[in-house]
mmCIF entry with sequence, helices, sheets and N, C-alpha, C, O atoms, coordinates in Angstrom:
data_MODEL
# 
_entry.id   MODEL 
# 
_entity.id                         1 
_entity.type                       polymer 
_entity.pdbx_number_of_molecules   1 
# 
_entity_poly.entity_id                      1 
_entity_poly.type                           'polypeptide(L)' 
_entity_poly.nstd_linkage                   no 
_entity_poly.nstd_monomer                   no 
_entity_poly.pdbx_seq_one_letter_code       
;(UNK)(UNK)(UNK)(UNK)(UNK)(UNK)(UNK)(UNK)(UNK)(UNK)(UNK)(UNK)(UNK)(UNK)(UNK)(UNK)
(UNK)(UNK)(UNK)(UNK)(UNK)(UNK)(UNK)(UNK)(UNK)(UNK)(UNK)(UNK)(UNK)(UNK)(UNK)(UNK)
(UNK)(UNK)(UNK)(UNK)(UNK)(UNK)(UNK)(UNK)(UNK)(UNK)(UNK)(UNK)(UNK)(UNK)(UNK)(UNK)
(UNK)(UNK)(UNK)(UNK)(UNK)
;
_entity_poly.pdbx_seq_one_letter_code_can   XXXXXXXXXXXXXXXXXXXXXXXXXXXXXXXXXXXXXXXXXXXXXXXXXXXXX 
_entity_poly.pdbx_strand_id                 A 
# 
loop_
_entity_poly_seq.entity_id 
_entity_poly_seq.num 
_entity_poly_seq.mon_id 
_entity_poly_seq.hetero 
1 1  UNK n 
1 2  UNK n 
1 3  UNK n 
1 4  UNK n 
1 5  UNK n 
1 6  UNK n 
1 7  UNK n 
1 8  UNK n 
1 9  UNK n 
1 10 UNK n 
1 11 UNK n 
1 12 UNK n 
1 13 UNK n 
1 14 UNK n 
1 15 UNK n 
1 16 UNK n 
1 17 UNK n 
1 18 UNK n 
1 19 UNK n 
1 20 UNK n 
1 21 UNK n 
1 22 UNK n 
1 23 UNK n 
1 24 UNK n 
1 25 UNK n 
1 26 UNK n 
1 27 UNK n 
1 28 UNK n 
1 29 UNK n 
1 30 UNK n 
1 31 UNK n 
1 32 UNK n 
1 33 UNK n 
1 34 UNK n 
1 35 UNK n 
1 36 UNK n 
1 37 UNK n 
1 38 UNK n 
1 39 UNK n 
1 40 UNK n 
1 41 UNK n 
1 42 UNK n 
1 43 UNK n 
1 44 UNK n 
1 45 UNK n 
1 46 UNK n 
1 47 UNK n 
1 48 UNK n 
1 49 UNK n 
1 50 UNK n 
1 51 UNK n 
1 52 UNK n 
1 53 UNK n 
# 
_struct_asym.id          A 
_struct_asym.entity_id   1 
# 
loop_
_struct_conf.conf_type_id 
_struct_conf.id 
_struct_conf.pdbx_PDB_helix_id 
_struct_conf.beg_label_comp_id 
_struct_conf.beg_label_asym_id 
_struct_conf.beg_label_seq_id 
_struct_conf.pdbx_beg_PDB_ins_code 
_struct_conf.end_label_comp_id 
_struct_conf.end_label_asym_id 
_struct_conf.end_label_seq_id 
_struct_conf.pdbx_end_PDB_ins_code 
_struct_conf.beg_auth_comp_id 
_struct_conf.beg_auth_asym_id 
_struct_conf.beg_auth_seq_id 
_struct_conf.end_auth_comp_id 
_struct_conf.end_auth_asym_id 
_struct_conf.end_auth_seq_id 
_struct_conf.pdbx_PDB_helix_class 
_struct_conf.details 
_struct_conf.pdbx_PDB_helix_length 
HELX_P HELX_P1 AA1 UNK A 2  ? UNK A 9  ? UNK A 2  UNK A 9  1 ? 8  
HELX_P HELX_P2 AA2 UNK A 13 ? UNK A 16 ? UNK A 13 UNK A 16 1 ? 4  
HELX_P HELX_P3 AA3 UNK A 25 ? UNK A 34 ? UNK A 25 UNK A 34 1 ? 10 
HELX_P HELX_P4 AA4 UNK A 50 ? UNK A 52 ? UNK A 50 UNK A 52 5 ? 3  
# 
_struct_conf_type.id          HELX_P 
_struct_conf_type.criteria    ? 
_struct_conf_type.reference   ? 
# 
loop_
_atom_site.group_PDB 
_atom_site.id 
_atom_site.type_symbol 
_atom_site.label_atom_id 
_atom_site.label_alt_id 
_atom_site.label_comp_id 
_atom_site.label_asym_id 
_atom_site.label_entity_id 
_atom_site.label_seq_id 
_atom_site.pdbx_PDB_ins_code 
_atom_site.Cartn_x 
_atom_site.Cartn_y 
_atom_site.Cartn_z 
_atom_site.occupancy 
_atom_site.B_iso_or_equiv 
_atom_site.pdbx_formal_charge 
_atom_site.auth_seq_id 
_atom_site.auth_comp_id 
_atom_site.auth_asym_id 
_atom_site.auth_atom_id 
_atom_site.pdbx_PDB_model_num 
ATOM 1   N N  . UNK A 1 1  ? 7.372  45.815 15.340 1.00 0.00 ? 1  UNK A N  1 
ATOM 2   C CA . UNK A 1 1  ? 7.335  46.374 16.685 1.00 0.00 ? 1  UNK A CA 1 
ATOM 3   C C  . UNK A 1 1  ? 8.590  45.988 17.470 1.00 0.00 ? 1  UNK A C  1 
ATOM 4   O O  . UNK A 1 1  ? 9.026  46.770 18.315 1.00 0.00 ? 1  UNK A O  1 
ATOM 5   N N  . UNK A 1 2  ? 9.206  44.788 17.222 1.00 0.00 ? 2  UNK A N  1 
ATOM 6   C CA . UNK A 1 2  ? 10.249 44.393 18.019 1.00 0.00 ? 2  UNK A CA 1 
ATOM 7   C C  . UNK A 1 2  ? 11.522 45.328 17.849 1.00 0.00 ? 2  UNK A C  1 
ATOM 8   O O  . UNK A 1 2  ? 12.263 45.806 18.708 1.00 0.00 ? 2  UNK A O  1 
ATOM 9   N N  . UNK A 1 3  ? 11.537 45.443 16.380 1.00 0.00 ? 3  UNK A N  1 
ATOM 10  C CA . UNK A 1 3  ? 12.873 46.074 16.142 1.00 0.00 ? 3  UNK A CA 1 
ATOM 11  C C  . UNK A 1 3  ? 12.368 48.081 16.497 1.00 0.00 ? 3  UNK A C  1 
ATOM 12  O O  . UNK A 1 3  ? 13.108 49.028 16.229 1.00 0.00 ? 3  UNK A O  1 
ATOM 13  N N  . UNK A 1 4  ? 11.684 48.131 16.805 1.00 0.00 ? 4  UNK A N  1 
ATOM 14  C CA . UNK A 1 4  ? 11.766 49.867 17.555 1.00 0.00 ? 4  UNK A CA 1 
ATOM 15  C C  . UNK A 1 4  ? 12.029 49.377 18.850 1.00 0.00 ? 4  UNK A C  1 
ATOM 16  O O  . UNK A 1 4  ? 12.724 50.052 19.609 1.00 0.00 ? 4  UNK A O  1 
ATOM 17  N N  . UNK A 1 5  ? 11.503 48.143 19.249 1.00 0.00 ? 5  UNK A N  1 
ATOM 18  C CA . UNK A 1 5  ? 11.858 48.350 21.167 1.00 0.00 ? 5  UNK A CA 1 
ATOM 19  C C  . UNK A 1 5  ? 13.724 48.046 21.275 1.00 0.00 ? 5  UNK A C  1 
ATOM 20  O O  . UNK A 1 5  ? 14.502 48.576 22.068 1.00 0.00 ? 5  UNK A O  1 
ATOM 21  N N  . UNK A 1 6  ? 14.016 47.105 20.277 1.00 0.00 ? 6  UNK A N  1 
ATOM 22  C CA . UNK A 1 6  ? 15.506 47.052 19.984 1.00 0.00 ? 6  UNK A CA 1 
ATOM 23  C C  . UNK A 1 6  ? 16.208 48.666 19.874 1.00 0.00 ? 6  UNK A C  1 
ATOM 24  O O  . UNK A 1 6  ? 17.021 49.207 20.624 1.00 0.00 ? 6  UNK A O  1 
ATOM 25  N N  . UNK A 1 7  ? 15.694 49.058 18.916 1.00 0.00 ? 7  UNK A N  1 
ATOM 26  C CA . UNK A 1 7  ? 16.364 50.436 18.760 1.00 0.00 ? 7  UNK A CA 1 
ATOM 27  C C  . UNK A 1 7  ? 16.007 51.493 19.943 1.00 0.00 ? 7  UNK A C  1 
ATOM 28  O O  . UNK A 1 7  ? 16.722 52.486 20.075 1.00 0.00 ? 7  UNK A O  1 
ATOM 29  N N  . UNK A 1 8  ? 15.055 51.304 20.680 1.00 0.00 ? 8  UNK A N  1 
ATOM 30  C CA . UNK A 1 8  ? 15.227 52.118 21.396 1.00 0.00 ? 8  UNK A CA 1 
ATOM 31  C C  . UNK A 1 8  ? 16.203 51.380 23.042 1.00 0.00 ? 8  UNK A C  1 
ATOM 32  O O  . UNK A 1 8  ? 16.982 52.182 23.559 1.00 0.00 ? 8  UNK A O  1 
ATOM 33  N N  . UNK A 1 9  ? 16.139 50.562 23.430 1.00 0.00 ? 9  UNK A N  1 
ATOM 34  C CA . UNK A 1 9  ? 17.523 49.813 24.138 1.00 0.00 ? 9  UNK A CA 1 
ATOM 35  C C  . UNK A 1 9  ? 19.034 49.855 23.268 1.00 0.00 ? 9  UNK A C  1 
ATOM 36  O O  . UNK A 1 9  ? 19.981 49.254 23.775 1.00 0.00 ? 9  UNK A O  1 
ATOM 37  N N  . UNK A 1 10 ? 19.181 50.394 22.285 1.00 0.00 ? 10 UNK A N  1 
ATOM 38  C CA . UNK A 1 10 ? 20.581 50.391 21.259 1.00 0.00 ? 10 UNK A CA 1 
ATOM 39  C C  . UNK A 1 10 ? 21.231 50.551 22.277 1.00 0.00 ? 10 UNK A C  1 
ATOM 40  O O  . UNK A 1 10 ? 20.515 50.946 23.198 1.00 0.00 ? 10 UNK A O  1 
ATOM 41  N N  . UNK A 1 11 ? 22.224 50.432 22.531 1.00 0.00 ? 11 UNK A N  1 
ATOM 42  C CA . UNK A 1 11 ? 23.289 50.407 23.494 1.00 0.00 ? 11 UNK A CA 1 
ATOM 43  C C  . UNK A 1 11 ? 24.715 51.561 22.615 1.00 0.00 ? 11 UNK A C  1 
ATOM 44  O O  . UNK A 1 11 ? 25.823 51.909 23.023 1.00 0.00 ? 11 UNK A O  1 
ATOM 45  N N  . UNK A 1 12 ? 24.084 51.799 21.516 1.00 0.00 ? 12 UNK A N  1 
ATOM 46  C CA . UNK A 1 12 ? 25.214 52.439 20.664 1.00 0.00 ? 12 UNK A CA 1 
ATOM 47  C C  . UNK A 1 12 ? 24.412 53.715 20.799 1.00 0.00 ? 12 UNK A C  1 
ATOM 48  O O  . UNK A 1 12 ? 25.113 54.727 20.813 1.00 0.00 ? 12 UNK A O  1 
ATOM 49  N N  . UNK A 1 13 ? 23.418 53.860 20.877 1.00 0.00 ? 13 UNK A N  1 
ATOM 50  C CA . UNK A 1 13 ? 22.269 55.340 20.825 1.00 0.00 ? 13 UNK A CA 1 
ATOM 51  C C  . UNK A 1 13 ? 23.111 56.773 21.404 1.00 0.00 ? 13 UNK A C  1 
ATOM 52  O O  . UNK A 1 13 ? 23.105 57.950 21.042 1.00 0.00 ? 13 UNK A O  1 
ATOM 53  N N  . UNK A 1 14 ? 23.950 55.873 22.681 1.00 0.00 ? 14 UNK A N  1 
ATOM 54  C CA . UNK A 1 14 ? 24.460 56.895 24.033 1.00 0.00 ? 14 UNK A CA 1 
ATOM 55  C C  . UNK A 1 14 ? 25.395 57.272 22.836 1.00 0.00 ? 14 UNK A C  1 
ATOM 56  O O  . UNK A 1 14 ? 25.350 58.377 22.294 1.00 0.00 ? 14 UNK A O  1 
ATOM 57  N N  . UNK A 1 15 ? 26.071 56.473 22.542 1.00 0.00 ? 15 UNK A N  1 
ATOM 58  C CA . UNK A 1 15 ? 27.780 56.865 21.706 1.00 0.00 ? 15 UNK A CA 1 
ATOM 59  C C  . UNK A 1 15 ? 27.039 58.319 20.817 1.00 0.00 ? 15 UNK A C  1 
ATOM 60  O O  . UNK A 1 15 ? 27.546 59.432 20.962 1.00 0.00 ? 15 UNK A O  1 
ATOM 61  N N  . UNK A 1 16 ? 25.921 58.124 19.998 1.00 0.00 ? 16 UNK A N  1 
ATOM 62  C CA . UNK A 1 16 ? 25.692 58.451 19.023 1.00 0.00 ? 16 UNK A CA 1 
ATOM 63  C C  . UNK A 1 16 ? 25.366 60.239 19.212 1.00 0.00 ? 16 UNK A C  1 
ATOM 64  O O  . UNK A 1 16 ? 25.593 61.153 18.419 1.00 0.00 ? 16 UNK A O  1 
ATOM 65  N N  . UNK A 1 17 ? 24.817 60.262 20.448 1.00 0.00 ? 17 UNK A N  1 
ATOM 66  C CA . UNK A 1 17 ? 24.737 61.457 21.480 1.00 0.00 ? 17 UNK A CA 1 
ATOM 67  C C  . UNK A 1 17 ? 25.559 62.193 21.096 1.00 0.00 ? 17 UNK A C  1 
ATOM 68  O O  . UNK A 1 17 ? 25.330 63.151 20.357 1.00 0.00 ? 17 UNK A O  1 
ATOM 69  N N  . UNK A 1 18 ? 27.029 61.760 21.681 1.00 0.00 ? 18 UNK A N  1 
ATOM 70  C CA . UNK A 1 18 ? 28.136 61.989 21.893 1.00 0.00 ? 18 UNK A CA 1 
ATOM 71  C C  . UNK A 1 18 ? 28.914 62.977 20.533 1.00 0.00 ? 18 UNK A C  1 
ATOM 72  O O  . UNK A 1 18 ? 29.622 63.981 20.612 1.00 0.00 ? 18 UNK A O  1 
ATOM 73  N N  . UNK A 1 19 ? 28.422 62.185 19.301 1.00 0.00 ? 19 UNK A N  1 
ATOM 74  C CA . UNK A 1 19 ? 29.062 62.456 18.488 1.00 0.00 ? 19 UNK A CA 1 
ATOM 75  C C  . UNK A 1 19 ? 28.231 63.581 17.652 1.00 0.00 ? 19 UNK A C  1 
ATOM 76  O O  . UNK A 1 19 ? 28.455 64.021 16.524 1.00 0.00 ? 19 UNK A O  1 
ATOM 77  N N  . UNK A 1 20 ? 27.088 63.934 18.678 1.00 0.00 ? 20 UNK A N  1 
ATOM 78  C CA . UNK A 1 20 ? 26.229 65.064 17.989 1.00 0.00 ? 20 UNK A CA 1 
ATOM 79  C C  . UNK A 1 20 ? 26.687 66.080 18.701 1.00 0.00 ? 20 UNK A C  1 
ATOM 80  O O  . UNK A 1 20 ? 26.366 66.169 19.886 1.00 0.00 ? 20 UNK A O  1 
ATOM 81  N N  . UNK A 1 21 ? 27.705 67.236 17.967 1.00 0.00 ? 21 UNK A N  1 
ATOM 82  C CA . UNK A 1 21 ? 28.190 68.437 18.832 1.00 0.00 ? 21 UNK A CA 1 
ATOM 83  C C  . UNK A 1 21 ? 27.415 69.357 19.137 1.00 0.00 ? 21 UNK A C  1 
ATOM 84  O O  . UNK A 1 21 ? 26.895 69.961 18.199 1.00 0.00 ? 21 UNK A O  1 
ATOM 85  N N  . UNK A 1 22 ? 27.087 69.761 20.515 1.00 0.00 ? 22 UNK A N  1 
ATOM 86  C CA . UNK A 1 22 ? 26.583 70.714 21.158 1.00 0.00 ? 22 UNK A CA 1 
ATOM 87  C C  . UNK A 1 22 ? 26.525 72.151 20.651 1.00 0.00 ? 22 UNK A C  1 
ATOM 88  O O  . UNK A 1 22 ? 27.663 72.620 20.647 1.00 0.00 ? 22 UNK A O  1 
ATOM 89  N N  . UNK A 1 23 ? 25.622 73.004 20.229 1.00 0.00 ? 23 UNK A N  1 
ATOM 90  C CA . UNK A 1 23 ? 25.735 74.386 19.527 1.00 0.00 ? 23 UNK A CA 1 
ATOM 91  C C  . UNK A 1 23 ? 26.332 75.262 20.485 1.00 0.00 ? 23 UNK A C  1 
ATOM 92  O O  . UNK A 1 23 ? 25.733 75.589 21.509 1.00 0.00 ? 23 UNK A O  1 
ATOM 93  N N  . UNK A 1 24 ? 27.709 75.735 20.150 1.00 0.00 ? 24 UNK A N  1 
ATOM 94  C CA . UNK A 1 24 ? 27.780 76.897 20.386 1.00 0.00 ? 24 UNK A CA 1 
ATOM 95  C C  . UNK A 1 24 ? 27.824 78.293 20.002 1.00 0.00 ? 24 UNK A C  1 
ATOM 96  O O  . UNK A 1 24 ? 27.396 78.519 18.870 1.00 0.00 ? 24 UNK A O  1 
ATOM 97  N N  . UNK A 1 25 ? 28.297 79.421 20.769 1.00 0.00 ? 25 UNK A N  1 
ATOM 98  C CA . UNK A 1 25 ? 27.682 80.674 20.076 1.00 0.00 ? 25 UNK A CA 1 
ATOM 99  C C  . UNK A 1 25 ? 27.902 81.196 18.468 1.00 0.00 ? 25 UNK A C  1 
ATOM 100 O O  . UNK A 1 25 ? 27.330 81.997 17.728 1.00 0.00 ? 25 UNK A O  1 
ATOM 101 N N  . UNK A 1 26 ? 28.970 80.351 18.371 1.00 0.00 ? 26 UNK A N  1 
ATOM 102 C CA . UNK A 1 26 ? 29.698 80.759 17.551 1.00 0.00 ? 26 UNK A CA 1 
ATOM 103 C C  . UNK A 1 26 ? 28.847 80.115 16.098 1.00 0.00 ? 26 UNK A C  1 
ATOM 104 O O  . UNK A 1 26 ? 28.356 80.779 15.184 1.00 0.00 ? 26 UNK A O  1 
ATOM 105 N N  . UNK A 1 27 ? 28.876 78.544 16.263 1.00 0.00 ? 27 UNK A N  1 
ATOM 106 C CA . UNK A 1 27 ? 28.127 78.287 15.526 1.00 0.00 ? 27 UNK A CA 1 
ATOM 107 C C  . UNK A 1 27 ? 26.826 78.648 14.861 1.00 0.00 ? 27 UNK A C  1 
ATOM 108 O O  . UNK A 1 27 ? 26.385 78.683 13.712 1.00 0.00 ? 27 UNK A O  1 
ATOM 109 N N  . UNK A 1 28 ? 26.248 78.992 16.526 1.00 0.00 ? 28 UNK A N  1 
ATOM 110 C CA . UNK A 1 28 ? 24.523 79.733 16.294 1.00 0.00 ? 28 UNK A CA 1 
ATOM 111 C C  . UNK A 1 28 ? 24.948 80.957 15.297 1.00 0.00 ? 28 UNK A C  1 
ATOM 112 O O  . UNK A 1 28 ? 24.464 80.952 14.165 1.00 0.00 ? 28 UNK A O  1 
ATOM 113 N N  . UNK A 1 29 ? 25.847 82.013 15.687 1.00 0.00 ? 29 UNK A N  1 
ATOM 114 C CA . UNK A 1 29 ? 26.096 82.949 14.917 1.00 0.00 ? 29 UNK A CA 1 
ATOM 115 C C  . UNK A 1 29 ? 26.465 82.711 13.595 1.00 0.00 ? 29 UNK A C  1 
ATOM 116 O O  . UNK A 1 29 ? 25.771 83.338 12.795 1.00 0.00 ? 29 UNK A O  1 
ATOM 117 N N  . UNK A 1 30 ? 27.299 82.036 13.122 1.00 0.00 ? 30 UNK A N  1 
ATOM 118 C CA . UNK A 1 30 ? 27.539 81.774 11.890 1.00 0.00 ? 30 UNK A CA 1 
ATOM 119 C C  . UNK A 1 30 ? 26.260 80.918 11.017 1.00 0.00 ? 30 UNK A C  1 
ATOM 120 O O  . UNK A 1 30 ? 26.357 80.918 9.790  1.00 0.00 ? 30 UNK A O  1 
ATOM 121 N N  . UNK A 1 31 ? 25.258 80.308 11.557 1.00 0.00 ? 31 UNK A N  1 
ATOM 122 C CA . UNK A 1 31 ? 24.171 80.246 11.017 1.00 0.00 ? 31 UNK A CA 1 
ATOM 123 C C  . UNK A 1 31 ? 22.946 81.263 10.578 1.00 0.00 ? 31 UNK A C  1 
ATOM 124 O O  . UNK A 1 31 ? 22.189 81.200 9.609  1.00 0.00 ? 31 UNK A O  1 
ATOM 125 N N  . UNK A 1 32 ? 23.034 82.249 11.680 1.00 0.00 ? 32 UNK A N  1 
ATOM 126 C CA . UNK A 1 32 ? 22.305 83.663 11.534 1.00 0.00 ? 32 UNK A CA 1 
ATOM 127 C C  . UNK A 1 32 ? 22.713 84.333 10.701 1.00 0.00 ? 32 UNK A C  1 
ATOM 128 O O  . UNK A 1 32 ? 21.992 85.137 10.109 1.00 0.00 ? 32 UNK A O  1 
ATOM 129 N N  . UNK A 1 33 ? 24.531 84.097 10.334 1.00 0.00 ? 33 UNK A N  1 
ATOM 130 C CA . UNK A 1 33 ? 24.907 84.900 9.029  1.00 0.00 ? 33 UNK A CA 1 
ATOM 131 C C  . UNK A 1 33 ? 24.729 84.261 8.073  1.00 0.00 ? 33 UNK A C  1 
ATOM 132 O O  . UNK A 1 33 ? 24.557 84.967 7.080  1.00 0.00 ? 33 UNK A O  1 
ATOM 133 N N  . UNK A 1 34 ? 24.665 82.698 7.804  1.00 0.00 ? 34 UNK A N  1 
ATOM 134 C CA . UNK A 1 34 ? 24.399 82.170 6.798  1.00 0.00 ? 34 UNK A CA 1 
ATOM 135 C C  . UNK A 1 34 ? 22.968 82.670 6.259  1.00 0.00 ? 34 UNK A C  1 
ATOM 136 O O  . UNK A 1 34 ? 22.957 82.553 5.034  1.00 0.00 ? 34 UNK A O  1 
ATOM 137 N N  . UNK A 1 35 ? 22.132 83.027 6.600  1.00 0.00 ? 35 UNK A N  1 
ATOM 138 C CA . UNK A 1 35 ? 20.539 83.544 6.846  1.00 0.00 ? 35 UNK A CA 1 
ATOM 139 C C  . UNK A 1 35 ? 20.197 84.490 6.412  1.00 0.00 ? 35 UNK A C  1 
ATOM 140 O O  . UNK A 1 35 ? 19.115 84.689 5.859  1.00 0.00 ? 35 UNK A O  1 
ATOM 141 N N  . UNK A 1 36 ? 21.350 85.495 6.647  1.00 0.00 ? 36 UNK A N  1 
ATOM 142 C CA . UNK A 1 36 ? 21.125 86.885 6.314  1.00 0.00 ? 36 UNK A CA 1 
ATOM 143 C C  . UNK A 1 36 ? 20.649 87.878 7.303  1.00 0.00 ? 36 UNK A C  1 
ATOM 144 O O  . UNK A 1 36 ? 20.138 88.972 7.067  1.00 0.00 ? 36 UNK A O  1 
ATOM 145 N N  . UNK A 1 37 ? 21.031 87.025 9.074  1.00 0.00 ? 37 UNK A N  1 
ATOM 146 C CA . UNK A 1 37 ? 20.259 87.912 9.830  1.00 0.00 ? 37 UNK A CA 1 
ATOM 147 C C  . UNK A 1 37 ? 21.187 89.210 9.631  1.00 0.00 ? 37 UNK A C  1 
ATOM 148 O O  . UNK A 1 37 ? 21.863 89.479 8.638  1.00 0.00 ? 37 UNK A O  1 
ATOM 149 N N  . UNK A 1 38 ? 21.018 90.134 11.118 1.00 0.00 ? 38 UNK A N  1 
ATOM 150 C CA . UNK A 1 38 ? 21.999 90.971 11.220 1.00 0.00 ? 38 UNK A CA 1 
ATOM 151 C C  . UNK A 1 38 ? 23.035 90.083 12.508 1.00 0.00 ? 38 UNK A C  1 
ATOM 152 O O  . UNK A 1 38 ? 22.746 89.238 13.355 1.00 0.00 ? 38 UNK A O  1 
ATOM 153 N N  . UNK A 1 39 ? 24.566 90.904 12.057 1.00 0.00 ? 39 UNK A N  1 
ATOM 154 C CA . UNK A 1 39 ? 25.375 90.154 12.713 1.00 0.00 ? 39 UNK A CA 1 
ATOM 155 C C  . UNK A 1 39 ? 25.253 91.046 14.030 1.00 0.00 ? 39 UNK A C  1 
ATOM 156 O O  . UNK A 1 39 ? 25.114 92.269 14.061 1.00 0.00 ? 39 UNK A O  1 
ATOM 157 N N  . UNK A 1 40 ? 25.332 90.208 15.062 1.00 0.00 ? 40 UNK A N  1 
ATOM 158 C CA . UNK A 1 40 ? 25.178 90.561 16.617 1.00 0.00 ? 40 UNK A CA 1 
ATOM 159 C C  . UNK A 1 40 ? 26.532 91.393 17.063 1.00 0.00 ? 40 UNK A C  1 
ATOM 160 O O  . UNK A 1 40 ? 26.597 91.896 18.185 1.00 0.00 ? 40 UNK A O  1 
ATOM 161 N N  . UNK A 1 41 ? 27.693 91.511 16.035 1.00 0.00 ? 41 UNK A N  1 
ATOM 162 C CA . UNK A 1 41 ? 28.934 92.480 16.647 1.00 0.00 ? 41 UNK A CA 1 
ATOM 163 C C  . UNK A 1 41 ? 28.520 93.787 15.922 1.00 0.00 ? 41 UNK A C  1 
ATOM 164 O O  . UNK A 1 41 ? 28.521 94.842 16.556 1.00 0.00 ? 41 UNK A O  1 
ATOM 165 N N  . UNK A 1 42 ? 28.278 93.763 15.027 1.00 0.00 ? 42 UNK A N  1 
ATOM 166 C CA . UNK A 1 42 ? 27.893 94.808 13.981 1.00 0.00 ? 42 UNK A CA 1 
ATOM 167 C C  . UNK A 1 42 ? 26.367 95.068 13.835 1.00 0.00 ? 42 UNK A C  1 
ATOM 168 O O  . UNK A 1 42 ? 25.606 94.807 12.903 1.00 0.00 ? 42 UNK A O  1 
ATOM 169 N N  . UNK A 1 43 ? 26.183 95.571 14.857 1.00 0.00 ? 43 UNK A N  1 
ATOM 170 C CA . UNK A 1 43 ? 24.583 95.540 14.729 1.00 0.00 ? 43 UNK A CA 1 
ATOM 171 C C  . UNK A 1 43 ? 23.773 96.288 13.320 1.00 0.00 ? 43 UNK A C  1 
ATOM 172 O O  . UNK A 1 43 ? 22.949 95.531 12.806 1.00 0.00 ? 43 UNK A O  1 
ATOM 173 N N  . UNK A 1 44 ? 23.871 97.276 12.838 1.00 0.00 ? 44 UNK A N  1 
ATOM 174 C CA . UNK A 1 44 ? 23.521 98.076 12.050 1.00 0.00 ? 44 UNK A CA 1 
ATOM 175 C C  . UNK A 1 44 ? 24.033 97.294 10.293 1.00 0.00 ? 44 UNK A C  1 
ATOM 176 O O  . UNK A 1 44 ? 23.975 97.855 9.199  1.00 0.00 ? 44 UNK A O  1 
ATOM 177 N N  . UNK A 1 45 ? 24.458 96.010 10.575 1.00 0.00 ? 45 UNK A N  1 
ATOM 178 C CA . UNK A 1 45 ? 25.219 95.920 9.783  1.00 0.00 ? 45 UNK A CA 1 
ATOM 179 C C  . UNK A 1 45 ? 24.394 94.565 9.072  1.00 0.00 ? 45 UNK A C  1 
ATOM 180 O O  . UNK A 1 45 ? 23.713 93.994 9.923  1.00 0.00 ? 45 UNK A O  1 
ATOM 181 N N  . UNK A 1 46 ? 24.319 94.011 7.879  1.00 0.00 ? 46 UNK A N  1 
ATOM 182 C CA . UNK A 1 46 ? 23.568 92.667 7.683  1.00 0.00 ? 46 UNK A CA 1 
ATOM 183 C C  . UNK A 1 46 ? 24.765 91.850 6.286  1.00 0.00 ? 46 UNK A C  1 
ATOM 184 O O  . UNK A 1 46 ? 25.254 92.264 5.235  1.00 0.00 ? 46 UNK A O  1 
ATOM 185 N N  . UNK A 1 47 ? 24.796 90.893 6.847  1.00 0.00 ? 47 UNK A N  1 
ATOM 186 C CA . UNK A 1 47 ? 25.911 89.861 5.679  1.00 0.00 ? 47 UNK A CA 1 
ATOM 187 C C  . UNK A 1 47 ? 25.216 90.194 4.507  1.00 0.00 ? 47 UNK A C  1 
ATOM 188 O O  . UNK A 1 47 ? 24.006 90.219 4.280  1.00 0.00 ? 47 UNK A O  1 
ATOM 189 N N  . UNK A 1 48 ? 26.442 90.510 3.618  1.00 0.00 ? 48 UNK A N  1 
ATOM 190 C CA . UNK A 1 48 ? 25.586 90.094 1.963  1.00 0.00 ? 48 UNK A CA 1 
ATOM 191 C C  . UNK A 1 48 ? 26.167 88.963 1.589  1.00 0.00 ? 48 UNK A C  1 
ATOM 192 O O  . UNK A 1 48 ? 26.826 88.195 2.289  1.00 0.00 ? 48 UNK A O  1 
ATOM 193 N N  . UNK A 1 49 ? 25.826 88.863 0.135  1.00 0.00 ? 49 UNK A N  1 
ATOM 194 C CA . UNK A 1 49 ? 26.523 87.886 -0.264 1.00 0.00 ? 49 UNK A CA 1 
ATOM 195 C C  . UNK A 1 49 ? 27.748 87.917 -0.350 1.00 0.00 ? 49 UNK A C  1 
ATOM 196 O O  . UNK A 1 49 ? 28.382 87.152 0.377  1.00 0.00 ? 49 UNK A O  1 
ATOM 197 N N  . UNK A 1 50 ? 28.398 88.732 -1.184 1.00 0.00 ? 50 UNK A N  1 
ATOM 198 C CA . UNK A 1 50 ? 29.945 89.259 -1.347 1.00 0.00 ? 50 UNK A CA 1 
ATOM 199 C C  . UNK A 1 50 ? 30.525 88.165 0.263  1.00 0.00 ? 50 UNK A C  1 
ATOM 200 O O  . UNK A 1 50 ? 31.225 87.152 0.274  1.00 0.00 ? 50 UNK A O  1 
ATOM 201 N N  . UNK A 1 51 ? 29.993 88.778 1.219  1.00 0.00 ? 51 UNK A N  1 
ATOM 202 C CA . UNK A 1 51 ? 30.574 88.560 2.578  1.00 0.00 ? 51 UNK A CA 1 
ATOM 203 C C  . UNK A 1 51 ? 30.246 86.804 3.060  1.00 0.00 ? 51 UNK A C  1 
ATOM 204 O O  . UNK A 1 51 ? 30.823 86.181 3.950  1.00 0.00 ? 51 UNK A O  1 
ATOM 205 N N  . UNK A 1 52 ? 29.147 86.314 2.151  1.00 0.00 ? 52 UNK A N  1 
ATOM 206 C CA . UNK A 1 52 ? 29.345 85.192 2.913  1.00 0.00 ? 52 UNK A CA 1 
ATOM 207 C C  . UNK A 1 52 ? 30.373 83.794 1.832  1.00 0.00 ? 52 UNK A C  1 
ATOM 208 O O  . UNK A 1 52 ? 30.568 82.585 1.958  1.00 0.00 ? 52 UNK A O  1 
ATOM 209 N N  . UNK A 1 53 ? 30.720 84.696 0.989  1.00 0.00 ? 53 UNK A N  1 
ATOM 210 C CA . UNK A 1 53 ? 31.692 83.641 0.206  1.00 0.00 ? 53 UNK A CA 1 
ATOM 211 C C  . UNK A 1 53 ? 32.797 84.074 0.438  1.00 0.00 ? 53 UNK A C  1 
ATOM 212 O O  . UNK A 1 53 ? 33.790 83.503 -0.013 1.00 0.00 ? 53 UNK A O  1 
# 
């Protein structure tokens, strides 16, 4: 029990925040193509494989 109340006072926790990058669109999008959604510029249009290598 001690060492969760430790980890949750970590004083390094904040840093660790920091170094988790924020999603942006771009990213979100390139995950939707990783997926196979349809791509949001090309609507009518869906990644194949060919396209995601």
């Amino acid at each position: 029990m001690a060492k969760i109340q430790k980890m949750e006072n970590d004083p390094y926790k904040k840093l660790d925040d920091l170094f988790i990058m924020p999603e942006d669109e771009q990213t979100k999008n390139s995950r939707k193509k990783a997926l196979g959604q349809k791509d949001p510029k090309n609507k009518n249009k869906t990644v194949t494989n060919k396209e995601k290598k």
